[in-house]
C-alpha positions in Angstrom: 12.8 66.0 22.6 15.7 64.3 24.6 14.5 62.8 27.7 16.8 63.2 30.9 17.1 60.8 33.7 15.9 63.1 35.4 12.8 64.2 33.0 11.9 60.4 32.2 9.2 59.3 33.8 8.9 56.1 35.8 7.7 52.8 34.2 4.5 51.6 34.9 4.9 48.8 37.0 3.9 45.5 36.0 0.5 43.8 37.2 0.7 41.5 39.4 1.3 38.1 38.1 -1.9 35.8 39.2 -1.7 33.7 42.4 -2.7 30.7 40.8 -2.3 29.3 37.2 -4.0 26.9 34.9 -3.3 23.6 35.5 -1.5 21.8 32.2 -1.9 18.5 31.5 -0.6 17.4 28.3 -2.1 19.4 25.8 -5.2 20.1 28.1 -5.4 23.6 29.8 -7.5 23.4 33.3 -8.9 26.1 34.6 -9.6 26.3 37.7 -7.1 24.1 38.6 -10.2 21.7 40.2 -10.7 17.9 39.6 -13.3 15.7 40.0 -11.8 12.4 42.2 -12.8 9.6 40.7 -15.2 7.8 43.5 -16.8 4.2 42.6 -20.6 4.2 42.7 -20.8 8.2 42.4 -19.3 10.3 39.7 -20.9 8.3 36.7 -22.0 10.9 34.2 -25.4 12.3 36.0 -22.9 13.2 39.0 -20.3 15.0 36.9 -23.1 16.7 34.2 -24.5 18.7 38.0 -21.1 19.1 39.1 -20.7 20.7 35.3 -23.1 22.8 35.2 -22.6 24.4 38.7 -18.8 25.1 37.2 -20.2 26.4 33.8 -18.4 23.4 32.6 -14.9 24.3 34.4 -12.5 22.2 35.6 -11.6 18.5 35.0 -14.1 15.8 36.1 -12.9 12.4 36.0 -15.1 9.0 35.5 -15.2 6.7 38.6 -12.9 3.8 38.4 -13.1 1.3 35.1 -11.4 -2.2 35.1 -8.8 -2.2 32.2 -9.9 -6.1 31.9 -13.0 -5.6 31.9 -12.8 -2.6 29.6 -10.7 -4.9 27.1 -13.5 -7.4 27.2 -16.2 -5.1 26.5 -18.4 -6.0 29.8 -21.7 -4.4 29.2 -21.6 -2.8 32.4 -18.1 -1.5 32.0 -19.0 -0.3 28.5 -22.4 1.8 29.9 -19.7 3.6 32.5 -17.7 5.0 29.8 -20.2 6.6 28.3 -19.9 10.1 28.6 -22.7 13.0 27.6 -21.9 15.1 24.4 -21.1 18.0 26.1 -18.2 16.7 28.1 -14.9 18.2 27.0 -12.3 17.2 27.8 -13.4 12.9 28.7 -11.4 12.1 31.7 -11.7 8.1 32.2 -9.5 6.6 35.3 -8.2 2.8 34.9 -7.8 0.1 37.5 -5.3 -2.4 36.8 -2.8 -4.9 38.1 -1.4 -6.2 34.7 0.9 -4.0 32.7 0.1 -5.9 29.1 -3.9 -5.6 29.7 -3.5 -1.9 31.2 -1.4 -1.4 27.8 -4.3 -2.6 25.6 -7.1 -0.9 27.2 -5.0 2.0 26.8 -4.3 1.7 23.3 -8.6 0.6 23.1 -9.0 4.3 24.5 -6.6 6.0 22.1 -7.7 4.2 19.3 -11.3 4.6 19.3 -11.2 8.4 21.0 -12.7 7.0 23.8 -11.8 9.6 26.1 -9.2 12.5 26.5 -7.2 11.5 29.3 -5.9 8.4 31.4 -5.9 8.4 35.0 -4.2 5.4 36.7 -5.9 4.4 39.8 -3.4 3.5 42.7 -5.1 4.8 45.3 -8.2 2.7 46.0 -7.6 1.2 50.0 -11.1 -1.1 50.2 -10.1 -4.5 50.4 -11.4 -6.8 47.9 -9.0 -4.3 45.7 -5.7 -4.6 48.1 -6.1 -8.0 49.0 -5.4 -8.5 45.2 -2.4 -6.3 44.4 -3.9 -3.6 43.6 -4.9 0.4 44.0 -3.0 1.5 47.2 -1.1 -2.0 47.1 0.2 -2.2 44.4 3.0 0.9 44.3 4.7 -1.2 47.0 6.2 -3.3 44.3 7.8 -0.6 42.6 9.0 -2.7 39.0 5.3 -4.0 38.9 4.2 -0.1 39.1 7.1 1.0 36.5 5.7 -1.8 33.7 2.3 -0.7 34.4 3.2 3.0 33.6 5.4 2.4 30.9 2.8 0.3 28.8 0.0 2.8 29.5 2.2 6.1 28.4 3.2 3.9 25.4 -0.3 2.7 24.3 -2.1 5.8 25.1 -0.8 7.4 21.8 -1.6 11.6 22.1 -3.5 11.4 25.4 -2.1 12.2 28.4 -1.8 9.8 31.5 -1.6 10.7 35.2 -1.3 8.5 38.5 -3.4 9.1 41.4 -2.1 7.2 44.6 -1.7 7.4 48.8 1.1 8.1 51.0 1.9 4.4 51.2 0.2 0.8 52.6 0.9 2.5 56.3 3.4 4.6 58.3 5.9 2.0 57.7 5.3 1.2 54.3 5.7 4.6 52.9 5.9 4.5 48.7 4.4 8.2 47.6 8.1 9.6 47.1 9.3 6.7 45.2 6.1 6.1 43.1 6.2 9.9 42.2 9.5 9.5 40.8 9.0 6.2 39.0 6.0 8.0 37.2 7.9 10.8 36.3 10.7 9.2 34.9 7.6 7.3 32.6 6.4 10.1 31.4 2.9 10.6 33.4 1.7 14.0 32.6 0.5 14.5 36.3 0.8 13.2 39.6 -2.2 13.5 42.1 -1.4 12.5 46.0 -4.0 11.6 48.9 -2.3 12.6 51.7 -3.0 9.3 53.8 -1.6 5.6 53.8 -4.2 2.4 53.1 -4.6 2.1 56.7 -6.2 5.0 57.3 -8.7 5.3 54.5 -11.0 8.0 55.3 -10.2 8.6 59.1 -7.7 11.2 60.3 -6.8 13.8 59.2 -4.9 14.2 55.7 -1.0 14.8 55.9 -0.9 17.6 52.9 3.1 17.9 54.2 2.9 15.3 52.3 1.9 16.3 49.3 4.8 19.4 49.6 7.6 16.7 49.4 5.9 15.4 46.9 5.9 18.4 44.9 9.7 19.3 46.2 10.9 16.1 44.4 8.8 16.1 41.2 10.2 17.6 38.3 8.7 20.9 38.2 7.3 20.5 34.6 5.0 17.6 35.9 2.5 19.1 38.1 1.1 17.5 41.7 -2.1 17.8 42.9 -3.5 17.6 46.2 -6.4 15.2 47.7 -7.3 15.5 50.9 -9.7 17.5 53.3 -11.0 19.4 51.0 -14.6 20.5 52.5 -14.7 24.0 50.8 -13.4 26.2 48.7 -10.7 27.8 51.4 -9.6 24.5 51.9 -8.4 24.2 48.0 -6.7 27.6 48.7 -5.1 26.8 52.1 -3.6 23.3 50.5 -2.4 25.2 47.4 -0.8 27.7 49.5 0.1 25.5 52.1 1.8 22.6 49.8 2.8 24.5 46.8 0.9 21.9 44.4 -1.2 22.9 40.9 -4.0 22.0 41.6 -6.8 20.2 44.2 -8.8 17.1 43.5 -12.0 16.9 45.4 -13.4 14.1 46.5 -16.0 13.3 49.3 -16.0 16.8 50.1 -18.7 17.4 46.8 -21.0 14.5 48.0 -24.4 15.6 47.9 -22.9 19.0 47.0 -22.5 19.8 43.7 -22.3 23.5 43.7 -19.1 23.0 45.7 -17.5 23.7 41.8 -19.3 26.7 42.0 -17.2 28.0 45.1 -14.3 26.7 43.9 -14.7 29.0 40.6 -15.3 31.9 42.2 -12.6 31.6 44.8 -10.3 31.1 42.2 -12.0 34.0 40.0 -11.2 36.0 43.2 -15.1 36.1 44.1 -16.2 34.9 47.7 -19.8 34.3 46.7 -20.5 31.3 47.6 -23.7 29.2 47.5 -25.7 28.9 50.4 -28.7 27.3 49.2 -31.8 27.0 50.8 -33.5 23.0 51.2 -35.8 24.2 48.4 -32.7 24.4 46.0 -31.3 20.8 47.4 -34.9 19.3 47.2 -34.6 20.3 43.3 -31.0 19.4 42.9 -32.2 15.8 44.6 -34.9 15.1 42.2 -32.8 16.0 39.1 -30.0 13.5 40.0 -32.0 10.7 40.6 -34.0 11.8 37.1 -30.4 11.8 35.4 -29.4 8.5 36.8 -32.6 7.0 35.4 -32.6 8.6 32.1 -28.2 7.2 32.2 -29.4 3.9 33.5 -32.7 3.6 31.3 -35.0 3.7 34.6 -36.7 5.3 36.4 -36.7 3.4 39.5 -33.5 2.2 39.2 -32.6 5.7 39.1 -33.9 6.3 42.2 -32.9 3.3 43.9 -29.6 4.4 42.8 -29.7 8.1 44.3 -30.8 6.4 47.6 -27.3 6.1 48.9 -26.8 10.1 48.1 -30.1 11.3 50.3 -28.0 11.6 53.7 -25.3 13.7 52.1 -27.9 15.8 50.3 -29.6 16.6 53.5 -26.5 16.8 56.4 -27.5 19.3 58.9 -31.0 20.4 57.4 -34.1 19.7 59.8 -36.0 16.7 58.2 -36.6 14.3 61.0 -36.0 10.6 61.0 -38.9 9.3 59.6 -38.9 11.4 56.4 -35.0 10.4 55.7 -36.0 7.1 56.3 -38.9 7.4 53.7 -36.4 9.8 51.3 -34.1 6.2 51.5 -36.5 3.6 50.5 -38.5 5.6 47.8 -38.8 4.0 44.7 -39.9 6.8 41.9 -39.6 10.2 41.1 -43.3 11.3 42.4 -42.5 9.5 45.8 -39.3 11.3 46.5 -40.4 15.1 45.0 -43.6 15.0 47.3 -42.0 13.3 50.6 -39.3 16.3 49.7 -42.2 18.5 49.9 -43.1 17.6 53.4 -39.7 18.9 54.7 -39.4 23.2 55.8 -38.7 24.5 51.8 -37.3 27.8 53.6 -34.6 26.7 55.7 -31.7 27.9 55.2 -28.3 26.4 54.4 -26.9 24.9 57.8 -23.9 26.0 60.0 -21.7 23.4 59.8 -22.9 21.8 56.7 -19.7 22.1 54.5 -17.7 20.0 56.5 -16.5 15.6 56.5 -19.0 13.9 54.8 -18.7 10.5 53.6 -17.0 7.2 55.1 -14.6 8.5 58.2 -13.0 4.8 59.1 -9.8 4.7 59.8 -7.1 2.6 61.4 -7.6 -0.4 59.6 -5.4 -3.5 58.6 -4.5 -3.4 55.5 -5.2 -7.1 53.5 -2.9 -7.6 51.1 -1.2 -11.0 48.7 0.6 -13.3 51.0 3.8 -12.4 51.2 3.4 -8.7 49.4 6.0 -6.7 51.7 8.7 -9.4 51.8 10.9 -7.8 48.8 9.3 -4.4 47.3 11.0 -4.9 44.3 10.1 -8.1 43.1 8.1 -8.2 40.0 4.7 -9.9 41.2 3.0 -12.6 39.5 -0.7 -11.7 40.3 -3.9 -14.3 39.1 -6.3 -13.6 36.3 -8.8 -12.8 39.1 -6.7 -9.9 40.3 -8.5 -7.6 37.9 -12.3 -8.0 38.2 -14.4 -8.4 34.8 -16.9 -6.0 35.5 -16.1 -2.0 36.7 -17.7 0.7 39.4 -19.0 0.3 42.9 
């Protein structure tokens, strides 16, 4: 039978294309488009296995920071951090460095012993004893020392992908993020991830996420941008994605002492709004687990406790416990102590108004300490000591 203009029928129409896409990083396809910020002291592999498992293992969760000369020398300690649990796929490891020929080796020392899956380049970090030295936030100011750093670490890293995490600039007058973006992609980074505030502020203020929308504006549109900032919940991942036009979030302090954030994040993404709310008896039990992993990681089981001390006021933000238990929740020293003072505290309350958001350090304002002289000429190639890179790694 002929069909008529006037006989055909209408096409169906096509589905609506998704809101939000994977986010591709080299050869690695991450969905949601989540990742873990790396954060010294905290997301060693006991923090990213609960962050895991509330994700069902979705999304990309990145090591906290490891010293490429340290790394090259094999420190003990260094070696322990990179350690990451079978089930871990794809390894994420991020590098601090502040010399491009030892940043190139412990690249190639990744890459040739399948260390890990990915690269991340720290240039973000604003805490002094790193700044004062060249380096994190610092160091994209000198904009040929940033290049060579880049350029050995995509040439050394073989297969594996490398990406660049960094801050606005030193301050408001020392602005480097739209420069720095452009030196990495013409290296060849596979990603580019922007907090949107300068060295000076560190945590305080508010994140500038217009920011990260020139960022993404001036990037290559192959090379995707991510986001860092604010992030307290899953709208806030939304908002900035909708907000900024970047691929992705990375979510920092906003998961302290609350895993199941990755949860939220999944669903919102998954189009779900069902988001946890659990009750102290749930946090009691994700408490004593973490300080259990970080003693079976660390070998024990005090020191795995000692080590989850630091984690017990973000754990319990706006839950009623009472001084004198948080107190005894800080100084306890073994698993039984810290499950039975946890028991003292109301099992049934609820998960409190307020709770999802700024945790962590708020400072701000501060003066940034940097190499004598570090601002005169941002292009001259800097000649920084042995002792610019520390021989051990974490917080």
């Amino acid at each position: 039978m002929t069909t008529t203009p006037d006989s055909a029928q209408a096409a169906p129409a096509a589905p609506d294309a998704p809101e939000f896409a994977p986010l591709n990083i080299g050869p690695m396809e991450v969905w949601p488009p989540v990742v873990l910020a790396p954060m010294a002291g905290i997301t060693n592999a006991p923090f990213r296995t609960l962050c895991r498992e509330q994700s069902g293992g979705r999304g990309l969760y990145v090591s906290e920071m490891i010293t490429t000369r340290a790394l090259v020398e094999r420190n003990a300690k260094t070696m322990q951090l990179i350690k990451f649990d079978p089930s871990e796929k794809p390894r994420s490891i991020q590098l601090y460095g502040v010399d491009p020929e030892t940043v190139g080796k412990a690249a190639r020392m990744i890459s040739a012993e399948g260390l890990a899956d990915h690269i991340d380049l720290n240039f973000g970090c604003p805490v002094p004893k790193v700044t004062r030295k060249g380096g994190g936030s610092a160091l994209p100011y000198k904009r040929n020392l940033l290049r060579d750093i880049l350029r050995q670490a995509v040439a050394n890293a073989g297969d594996l992908p490398v990406t660049m995490k960094m801050r606005k600039g030193i301050d408001d007058d020392h602005l480097t993020f739209l420069d720095a973006g452009r030196i990495g992609a013409e290296e060849g980074v596979a990603a580019i991830a922007l907090h949107g505030r300068t060295a000076a502020q560190h945590y305080g203020g508010t994140a500038d996420w217009s920011a990260i929308a020139r960022l993404r504006e001036s990037v290559p549109a192959g090379i995707p941008v991510l986001g860092n900032g604010d992030i307290w919940s899953a709208d806030d991942a939304v908002r900035m994605m909708r907000e900024t036009g970047c691929d992705g979030v990375v979510v920092g302090r906003g998961c302290l002492g609350r895993p199941w954030l990755f949860k939220d994040l999944v669903s919102i993404f998954e189009g779900d709004v069902d988001y946890a709310r659990p009750t102290f008896a749930y946090v009691a039990h994700a408490m004593v687990r973490h300080a259990q992993l970080l003693g079976e990681w660390l070998g024990d089981e005090a020191r795995g406790v000692i080590d989850f001390r630091k984690h017990v006021a973000w754990y319990t933000k706006g839950f009623s416990v009472g001084s004198e238990l948080r107190v005894k929740l800080a100084s306890a020293s073994s698993l039984v102590e810290l499950a039975e003072t946890l028991a003292l505290v109301d099992q049934e309350q609820s998960w409190p108004i307020g709770a999802d958001g700024p945790r962590g350090r708020t400072s701000g304002n501060n003066r940034v300490v940097l190499p004598e002289g570090w601002l005169d000429d941002p292009y001259e190639c800097a000649k920084l000591g042995e002792d610019a890179e520390s021989d051990t790694s974490g917080g």
